[in-house]
C-alpha positions in Angstrom: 0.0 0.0 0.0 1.6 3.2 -0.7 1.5 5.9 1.5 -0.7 9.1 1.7 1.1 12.4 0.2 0.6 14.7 3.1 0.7 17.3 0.9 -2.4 17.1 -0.3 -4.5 15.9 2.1 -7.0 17.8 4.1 -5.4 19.4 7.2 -7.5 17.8 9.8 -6.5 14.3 8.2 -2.8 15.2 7.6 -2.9 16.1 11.7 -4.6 12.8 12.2 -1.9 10.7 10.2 1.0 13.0 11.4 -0.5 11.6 15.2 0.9 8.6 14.8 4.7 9.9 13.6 7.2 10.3 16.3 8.3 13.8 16.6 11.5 12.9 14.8 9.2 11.9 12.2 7.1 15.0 12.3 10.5 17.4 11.8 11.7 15.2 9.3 8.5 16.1 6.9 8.9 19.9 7.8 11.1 20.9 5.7 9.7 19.1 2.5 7.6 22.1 1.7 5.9 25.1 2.5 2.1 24.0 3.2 3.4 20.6 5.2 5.2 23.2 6.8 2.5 24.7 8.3 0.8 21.6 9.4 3.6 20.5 10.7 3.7 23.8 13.3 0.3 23.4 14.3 0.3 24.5 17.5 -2.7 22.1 18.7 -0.4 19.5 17.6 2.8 20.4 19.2 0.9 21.1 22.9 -1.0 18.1 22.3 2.9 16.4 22.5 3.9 18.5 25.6 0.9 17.7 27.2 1.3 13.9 26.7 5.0 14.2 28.0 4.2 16.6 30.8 4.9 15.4 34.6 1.7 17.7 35.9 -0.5 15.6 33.5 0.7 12.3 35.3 0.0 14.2 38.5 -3.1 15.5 37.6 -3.6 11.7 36.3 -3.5 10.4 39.8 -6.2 12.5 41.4 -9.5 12.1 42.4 -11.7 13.5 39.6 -14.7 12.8 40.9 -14.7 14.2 44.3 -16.5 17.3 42.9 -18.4 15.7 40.6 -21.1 12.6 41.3 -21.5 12.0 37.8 -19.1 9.2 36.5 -16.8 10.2 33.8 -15.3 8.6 30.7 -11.8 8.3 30.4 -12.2 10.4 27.6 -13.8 12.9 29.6 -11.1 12.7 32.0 -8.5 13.3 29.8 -10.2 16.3 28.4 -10.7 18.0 31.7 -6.9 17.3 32.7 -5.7 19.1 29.3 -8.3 22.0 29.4 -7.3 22.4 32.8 -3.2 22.1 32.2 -3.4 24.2 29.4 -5.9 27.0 31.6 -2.7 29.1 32.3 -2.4 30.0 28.4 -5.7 30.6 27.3 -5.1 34.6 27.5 -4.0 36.4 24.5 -0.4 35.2 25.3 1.2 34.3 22.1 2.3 30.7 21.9 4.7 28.5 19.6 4.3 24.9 21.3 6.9 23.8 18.1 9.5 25.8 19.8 8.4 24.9 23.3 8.6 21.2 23.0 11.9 22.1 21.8 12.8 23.7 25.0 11.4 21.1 26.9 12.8 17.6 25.3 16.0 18.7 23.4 19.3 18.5 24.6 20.8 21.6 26.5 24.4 22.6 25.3 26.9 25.5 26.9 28.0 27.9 24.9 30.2 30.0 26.8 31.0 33.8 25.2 34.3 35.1 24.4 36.4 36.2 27.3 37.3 40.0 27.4 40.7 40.8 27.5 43.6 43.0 28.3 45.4 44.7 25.3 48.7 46.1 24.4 48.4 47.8 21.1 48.1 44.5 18.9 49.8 41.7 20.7 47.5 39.6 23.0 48.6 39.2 26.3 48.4 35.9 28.4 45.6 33.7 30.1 46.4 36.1 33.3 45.2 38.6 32.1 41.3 38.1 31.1 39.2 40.5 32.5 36.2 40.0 35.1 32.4 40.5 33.7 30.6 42.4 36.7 27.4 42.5 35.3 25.0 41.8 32.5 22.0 43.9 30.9 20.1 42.8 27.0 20.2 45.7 24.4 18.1 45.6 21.7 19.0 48.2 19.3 16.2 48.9 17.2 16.6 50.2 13.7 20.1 48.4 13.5 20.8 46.3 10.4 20.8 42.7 11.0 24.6 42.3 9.6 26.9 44.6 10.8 30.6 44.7 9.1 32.5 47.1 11.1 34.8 47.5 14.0 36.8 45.2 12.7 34.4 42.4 13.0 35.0 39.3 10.9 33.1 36.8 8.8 33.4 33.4 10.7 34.0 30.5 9.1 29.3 29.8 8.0 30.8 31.8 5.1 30.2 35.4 3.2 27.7 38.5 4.2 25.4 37.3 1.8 25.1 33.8 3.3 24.6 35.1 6.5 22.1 37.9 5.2 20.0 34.5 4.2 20.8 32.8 7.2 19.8 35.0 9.6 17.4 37.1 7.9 14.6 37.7 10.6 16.7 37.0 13.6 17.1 40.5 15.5 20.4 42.1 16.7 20.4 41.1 20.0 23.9 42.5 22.1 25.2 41.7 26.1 26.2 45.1 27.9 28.1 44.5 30.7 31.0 46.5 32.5 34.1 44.9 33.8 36.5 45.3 36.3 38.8 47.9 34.6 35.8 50.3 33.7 35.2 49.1 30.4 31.6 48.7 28.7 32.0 45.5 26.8 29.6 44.0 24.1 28.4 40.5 22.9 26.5 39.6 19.8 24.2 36.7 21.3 21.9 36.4 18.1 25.7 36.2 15.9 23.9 38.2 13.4 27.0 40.9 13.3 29.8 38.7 13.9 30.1 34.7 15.3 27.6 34.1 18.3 29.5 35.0 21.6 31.9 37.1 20.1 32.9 40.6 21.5 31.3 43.2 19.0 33.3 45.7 21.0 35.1 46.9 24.0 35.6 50.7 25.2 38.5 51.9 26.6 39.6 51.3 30.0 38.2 53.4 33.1 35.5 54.7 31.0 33.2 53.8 34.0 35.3 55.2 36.5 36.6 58.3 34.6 33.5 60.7 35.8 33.6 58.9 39.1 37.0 59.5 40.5 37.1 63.7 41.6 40.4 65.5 40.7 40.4 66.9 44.5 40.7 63.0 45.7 43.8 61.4 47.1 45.5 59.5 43.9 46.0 56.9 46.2 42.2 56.5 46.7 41.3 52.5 45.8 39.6 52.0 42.6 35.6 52.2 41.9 34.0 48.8 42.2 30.9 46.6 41.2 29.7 45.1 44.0 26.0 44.5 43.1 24.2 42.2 41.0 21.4 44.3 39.3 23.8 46.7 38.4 23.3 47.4 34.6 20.0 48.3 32.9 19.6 49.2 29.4 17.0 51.5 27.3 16.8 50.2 24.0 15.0 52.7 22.3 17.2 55.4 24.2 20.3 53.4 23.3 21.4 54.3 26.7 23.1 52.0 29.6 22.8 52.5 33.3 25.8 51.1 35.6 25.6 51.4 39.4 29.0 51.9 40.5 28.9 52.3 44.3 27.0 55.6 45.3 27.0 56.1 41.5 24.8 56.1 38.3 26.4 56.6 35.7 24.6 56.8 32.0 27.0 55.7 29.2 25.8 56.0 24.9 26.3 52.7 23.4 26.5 54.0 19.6 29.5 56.1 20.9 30.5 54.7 24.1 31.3 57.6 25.3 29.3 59.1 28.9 26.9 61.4 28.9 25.8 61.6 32.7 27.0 60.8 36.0 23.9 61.1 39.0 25.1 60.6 42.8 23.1 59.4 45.7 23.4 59.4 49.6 24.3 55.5 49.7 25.7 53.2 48.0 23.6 51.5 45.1 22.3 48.4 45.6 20.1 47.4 42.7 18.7 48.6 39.6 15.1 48.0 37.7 14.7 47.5 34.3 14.6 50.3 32.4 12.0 51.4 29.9 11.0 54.3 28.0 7.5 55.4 29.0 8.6 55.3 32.9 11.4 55.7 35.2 14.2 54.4 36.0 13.9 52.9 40.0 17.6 52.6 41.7 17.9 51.4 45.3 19.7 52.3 48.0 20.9 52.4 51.4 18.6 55.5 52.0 15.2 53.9 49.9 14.6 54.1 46.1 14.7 56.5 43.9 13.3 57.4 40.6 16.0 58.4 37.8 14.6 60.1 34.9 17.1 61.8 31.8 14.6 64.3 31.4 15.3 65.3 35.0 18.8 65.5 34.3 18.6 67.4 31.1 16.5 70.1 33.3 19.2 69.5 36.2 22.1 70.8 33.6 20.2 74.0 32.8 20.6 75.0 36.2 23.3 75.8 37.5 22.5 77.3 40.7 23.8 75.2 43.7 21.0 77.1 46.1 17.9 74.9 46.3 14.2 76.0 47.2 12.0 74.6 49.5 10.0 73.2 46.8 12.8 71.2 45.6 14.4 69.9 48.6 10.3 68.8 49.5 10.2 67.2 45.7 13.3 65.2 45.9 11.9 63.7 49.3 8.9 62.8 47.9 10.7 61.1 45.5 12.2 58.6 48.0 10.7 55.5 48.7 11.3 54.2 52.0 13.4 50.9 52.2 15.0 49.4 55.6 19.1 49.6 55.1 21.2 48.6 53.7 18.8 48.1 50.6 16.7 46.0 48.3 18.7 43.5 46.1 15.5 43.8 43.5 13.1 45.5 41.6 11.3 45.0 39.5 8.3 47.1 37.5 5.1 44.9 37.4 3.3 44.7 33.6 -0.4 45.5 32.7 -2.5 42.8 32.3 -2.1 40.8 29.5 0.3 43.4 28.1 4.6 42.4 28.1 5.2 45.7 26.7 2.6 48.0 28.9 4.5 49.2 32.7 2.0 49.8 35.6 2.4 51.7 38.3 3.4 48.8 40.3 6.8 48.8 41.5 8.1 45.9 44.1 10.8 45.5 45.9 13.2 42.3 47.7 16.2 41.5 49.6 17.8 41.7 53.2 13.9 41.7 55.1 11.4 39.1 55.3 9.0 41.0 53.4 8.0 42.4 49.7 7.1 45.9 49.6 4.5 47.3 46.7 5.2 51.1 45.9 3.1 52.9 43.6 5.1 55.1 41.5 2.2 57.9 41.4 2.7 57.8 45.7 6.1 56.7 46.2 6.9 58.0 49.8 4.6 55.8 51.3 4.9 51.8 50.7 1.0 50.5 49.5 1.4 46.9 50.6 4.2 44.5 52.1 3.8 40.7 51.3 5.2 38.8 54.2 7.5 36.0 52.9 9.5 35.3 56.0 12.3 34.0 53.2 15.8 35.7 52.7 15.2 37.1 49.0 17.5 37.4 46.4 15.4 38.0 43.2 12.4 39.0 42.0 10.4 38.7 38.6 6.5 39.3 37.0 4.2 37.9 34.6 1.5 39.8 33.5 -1.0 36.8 33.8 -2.3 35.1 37.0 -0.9 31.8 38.1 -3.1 28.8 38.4 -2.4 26.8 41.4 -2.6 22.7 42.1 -6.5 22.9 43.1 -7.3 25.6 40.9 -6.0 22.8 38.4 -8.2 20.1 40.0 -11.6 22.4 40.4 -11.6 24.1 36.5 -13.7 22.3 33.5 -13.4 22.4 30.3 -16.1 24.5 29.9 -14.8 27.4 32.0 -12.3 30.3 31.2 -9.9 31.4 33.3 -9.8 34.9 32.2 -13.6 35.0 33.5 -11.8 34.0 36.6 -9.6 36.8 37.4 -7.6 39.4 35.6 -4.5 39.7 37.9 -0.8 39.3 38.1 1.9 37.4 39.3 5.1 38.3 41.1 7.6 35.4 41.1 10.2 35.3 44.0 13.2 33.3 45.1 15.8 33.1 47.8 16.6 30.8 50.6 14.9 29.9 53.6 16.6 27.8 56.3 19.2 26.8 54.0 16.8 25.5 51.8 15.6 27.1 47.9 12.4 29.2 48.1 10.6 30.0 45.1 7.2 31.7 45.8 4.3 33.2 43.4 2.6 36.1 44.9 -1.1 37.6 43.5 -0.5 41.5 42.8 -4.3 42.5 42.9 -6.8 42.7 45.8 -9.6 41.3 43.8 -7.2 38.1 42.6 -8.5 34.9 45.0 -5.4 32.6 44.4 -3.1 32.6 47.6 0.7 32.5 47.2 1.9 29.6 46.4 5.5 29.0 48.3 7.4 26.1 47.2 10.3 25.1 50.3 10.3 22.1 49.0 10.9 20.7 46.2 12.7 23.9 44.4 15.9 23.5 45.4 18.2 22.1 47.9 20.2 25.2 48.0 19.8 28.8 47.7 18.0 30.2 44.6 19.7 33.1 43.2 17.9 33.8 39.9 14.4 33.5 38.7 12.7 34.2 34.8 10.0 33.4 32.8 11.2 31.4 30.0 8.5 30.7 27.4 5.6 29.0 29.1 7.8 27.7 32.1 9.7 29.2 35.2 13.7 29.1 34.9 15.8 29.0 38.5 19.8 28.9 39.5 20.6 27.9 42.3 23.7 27.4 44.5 24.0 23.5 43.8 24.6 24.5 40.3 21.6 23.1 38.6 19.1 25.7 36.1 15.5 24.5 36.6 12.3 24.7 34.9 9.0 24.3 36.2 5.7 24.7 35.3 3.6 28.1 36.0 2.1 26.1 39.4 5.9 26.8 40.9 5.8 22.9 42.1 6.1 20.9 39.3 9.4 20.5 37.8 10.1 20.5 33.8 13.6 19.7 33.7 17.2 20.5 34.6 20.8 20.7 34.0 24.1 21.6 35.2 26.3 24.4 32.9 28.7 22.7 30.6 32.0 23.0 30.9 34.7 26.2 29.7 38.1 24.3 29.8 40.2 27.2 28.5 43.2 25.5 28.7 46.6 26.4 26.1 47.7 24.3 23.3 49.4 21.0 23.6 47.5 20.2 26.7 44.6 18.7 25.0 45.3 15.2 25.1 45.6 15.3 29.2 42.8 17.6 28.8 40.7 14.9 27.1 41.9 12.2 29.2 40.9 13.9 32.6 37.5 14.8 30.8 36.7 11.3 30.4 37.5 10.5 33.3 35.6 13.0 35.1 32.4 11.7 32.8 32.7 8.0 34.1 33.1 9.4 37.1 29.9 11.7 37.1 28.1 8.4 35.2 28.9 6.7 38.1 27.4 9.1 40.5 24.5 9.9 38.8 23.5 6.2 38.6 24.1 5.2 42.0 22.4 8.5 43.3 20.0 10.4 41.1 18.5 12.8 43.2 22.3 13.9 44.7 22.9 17.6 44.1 26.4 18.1 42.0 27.3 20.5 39.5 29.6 19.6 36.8 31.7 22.5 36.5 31.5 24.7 39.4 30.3 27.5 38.2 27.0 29.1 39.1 24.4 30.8 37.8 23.9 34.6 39.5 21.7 35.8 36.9 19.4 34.5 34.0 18.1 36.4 31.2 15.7 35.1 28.2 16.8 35.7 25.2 13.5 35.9 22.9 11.7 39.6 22.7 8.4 40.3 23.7 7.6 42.9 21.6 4.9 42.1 19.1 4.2 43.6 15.5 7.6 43.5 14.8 7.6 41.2 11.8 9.7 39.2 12.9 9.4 34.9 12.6 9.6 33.7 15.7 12.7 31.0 16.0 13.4 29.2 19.1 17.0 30.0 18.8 16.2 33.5 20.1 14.5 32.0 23.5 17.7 30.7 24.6 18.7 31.5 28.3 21.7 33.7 29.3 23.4 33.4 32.2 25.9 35.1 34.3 28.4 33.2 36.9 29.8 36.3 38.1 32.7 36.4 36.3 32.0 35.1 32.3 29.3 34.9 30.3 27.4 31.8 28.7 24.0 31.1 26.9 21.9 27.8 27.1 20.5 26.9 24.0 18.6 23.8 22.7 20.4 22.2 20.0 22.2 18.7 19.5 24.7 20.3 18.0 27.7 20.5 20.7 28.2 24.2 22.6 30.9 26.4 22.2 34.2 27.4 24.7 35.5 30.6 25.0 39.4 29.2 23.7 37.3 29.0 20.4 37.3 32.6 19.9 41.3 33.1 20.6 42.0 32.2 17.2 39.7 34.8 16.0 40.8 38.1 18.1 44.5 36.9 17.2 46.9 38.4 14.2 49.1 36.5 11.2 52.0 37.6 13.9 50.2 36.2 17.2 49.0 33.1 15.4 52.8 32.6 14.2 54.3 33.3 17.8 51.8 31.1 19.6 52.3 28.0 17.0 56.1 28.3 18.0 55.2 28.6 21.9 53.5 25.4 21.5 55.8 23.7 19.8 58.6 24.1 22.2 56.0 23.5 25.2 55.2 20.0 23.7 58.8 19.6 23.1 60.1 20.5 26.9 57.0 18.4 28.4 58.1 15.4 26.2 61.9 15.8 27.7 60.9 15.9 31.3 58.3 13.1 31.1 61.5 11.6 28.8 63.4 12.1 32.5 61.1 10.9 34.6 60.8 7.4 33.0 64.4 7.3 32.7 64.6 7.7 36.3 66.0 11.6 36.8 64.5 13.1 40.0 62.7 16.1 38.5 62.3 17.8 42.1 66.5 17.9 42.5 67.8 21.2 43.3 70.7 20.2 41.0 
């Protein structure tokens, strides 16, 4: 019997044949043209697939359905109400690609870890000692940039021409890292590797730009140098193309088309976190003293006058400005969406970190705090979705029948931290009206502390301090995945064959572990998540296709950069880029450097098997 063309069938029957096709299968017919192309996406396919695969529907499976209901139900019927009521959380107007979100739930997670910046001395690259620390880590999005750019000195990598890449990535946005590091430098990465390869520096400005505007002429030269000693302490305004670093009791505003600084704002204290900034409101900085709203048109009104005599008026305004916050500050804040809306700020501004509570500002009434959600947790992070959150027996009581947006209209703050040296991650109702209660997971979110928390796609994303990046579902309880990051081993030429060898054996060895104890907490690396950033926009109208490359996650250990993304193709290491960012000359002088290293290591392990005492003072 020969098989059905797909191509030609109705879609409904296409779906119905393509049901019982593996999704390797499914992919695999994708790309033979344009209309099984658009089958093949159907979305009510693809959640179909992540619904089947889901741990909460094998939760949901095991309880009683019938305790609200006398009537007996089908299994059919069953099944229905489970899916209606896993899928409740996404049936606002939140756009949804469940192609790319089966993706980013089943397919492998690879490191790829970004170029390291470095120290420079006119053209010649200087050793391994002398890479520089990332202190921080913001997402610009500059809009109206071309999607290629050939400048700076930037280099095609080895995908080939600007025309092949002008095809390749053509509908991918220019997506950039800003982050300053520990010399005062503003450095950027292409993460999208639309302008050069993905993780590569785009550029780097000079040294002590950061500190330049800081550091008073009437100070002692001998004063230490300016330091970053806060984790929220960059925030970007696309639209503005303007960067915000919090340098001690510091703000200091720095262009990123000419990387040069075009404002420097002090405060009482010491800064110790930073919002997200956007163009229709403020910008809120925190301090020892409370928080503060930062606005450039304040500034710009600020450098028209020049008189150092203040009125009564203003010394009242720039009180009322401050919101109160117990010292020695919040470590985040974060400004709560409209409903429904990713792009739309509220009013809402809350606040985290050093207290057992979350305080709710208004931003209309700042000196005086609206609410305070007691947590009794040690906070570390905060985040919002502009939808409610359905809990585990809000999951149980909806029908099919119902809608939750006839249920409520509110808004979720998402929290984590630590709580008797245990993981916290909490979901927190923002309006009055909303009747879900918190949800507080101390649990089963992470034996150690929880440092970061995002909203990745249609899942929550967590680091913690074991080393592990999480993903649960919306309920905060039920876990989606995990992994651990991959490893960086920057190591010099002519080591790689003891590179390899320990790597093996430091995979039989984590084999080993992870078969005789599964639910042991390890990390295979070391390094740690701080910070996690998604990747994908949330703008809509943009024209853009969406691409599940975009929706990676970023991450920041505290002292390099890296990206998950869900490919089987392997990651990337940052001695990948060192060929790249060297000359003809450096190339030339580092293939002789190896040579002789290989040389002198084969002549002493020459002398050890021939018996020579290596450790001889002779």
């Amino acid at each position: 019997m020969e098989a059905p063309n797909l191509d030609v069938l109705p879609i409904e029957l296409a779906l119905q044949i393509m049901s019982y096709l593996t999704p390797h299968d499914v992919v695999a017919v994708l790309g033979t043209s344009r209309r099984l192309r658009a089958i093949c996406r159907d979305d009510s396919f693809w959640r179909s697939l992540c619904f089947d695969n889901s741990r909460l529907a094998s939760t949901l499976r095991r309880r009683n359905w019938r305790q609200n209901n006398a009537r007996p139900k089908t299994a059919k019927a069953r099944k229905t109400e489970i899916r209606a009521a896993w899928n409740a959380v996404f049936e606002h107007d939140e756009p949804a690609s469940w192609y790319d979100e089966y993706i980013q739930r089943h397919a492998p997670v690879v490191t790829n870890w970004f170029e390291l910046p470095r120290r420079r001395n006119g053209t010649r690259l200087l050793d391994n000692a002398d890479v520089l620390e990332v202190c921080g880590v913001a997402l610009y999005r500059p809009q109206g940039a071309s999607n290629i750019g050939v400048g700076d000195g930037a280099q095609d990598d080895v995908d080939g021409d600007v025309d092949e890449r002008v095809s390749k990535f053509h509908g991918i946005p220019t997506l950039l890292a800003v982050a300053p590091l520990e010399d005062g430098s503003v450095c950027l990465w292409d993460v999208n590797g639309t302008m050069k390869r993905r993780g590569a520096i785009v550029q780097q400005s000079a040294p002590g730009l950061l500190f330049s505007e800081i550091q008073d002429a009437t100070l002692d030269k001998s004063q230490r140098t300016p330091v970053f000693s806060v984790t929220e302490c960059v925030a970007v305004d696309s639209s503005k193309h303007l960067a915000y670093f919090a340098i001690e009791n510091r703000l200091v505003e720095v262009d990123l088309q000419t990387m040069s600084v075009v404002g420097v704002e002090g405060f009482p204290h010491p800064i110790s976190a930073l919002s997200a900034a956007h163009p229709s409101v403020p910008l809120s900085v925190g301090t020892g003293s409370g928080i503060y709203l930062h606005d450039t048109r304040t500034r710009l009104k600020t450098e028209a006058h020049t008189s150092e005599f203040k009125s009564v008026d203003e010394i009242a305004a720039q009180n009322m400005n401050c919101a109160p916050f117990p010292r020695p500050g919040p470590l985040s804040i974060i400004h709560v969406q409209e409903y429904g809306s990713e792009e739309e700020i509220s009013n809402d501004i809350f606040a985290a970190g050093r207290i057992s509570s979350i305080l709710h500002y208004d931003r209309r009434k700042l000196s005086v705090v609206k609410n305070a959600i007691h947590s009794g947790a040690s906070l570390s992070g905060l985040t919002s979705m502009p939808y409610p959150f359905p809990s585990i027996e809000d999951y149980g009581r909806l029908k099919q029948s119902e809608s939750w947006t006839s249920q409520s209209t509110g808004r979720t703050v998402v929290a984590c931290g630590e709580y008797k040296s245990k993981g916290s991650l909490e979901l927190y109702p923002v309006d009055e009206r909303q009747l879900n209660v918190p949800m507080v997971n101390r649990q089963t979110s992470s034996s150690a502390k929880v440092f970061s928390v995002v909203s990745h796609g249609r899942r929550l994303a967590i680091s913690d301090g074991a080393g592990f990046i999480r993903w649960f579902e919306r309920d905060g309880f039920t876990e989606v995945r995990r992994c651990t990051l991959g490893g960086d081993d920057y190591v010099e030429e002519g080591d790689e064959g003891e590179t390899e060898a320990a790597q093996r054996m430091m995979d039989e060895s984590r084999y080993s572990r992870r078969n005789a104890n599964k639910n042991a907490s390890w990390s295979e690396t070391g390094d740690i998540a701080r910070k996690l950033l998604a990747t994908k926009s949330t703008c809509k109208g943009n024209g853009l296709e969406s691409n599940f490359e975009n929706n990676d996650l970023l991450f920041w250990t505290g002292e390099k950069l890296g990206i998950l993304s869900f490919s089987p193709k392997p990651g990337s290491r940052a001695i990948d880029f060192v060929e790249d960012t060297m000359t003809a000359a450096e190339r030339a002088l580092e293939k002789e450097g190896n040579a002789y290293r290989a040389k002198m290591r084969q002549f002493f392990k020459s002398a050890r098997y021939f018996g020579e005492d290596s450790d001889s003072d002779d």
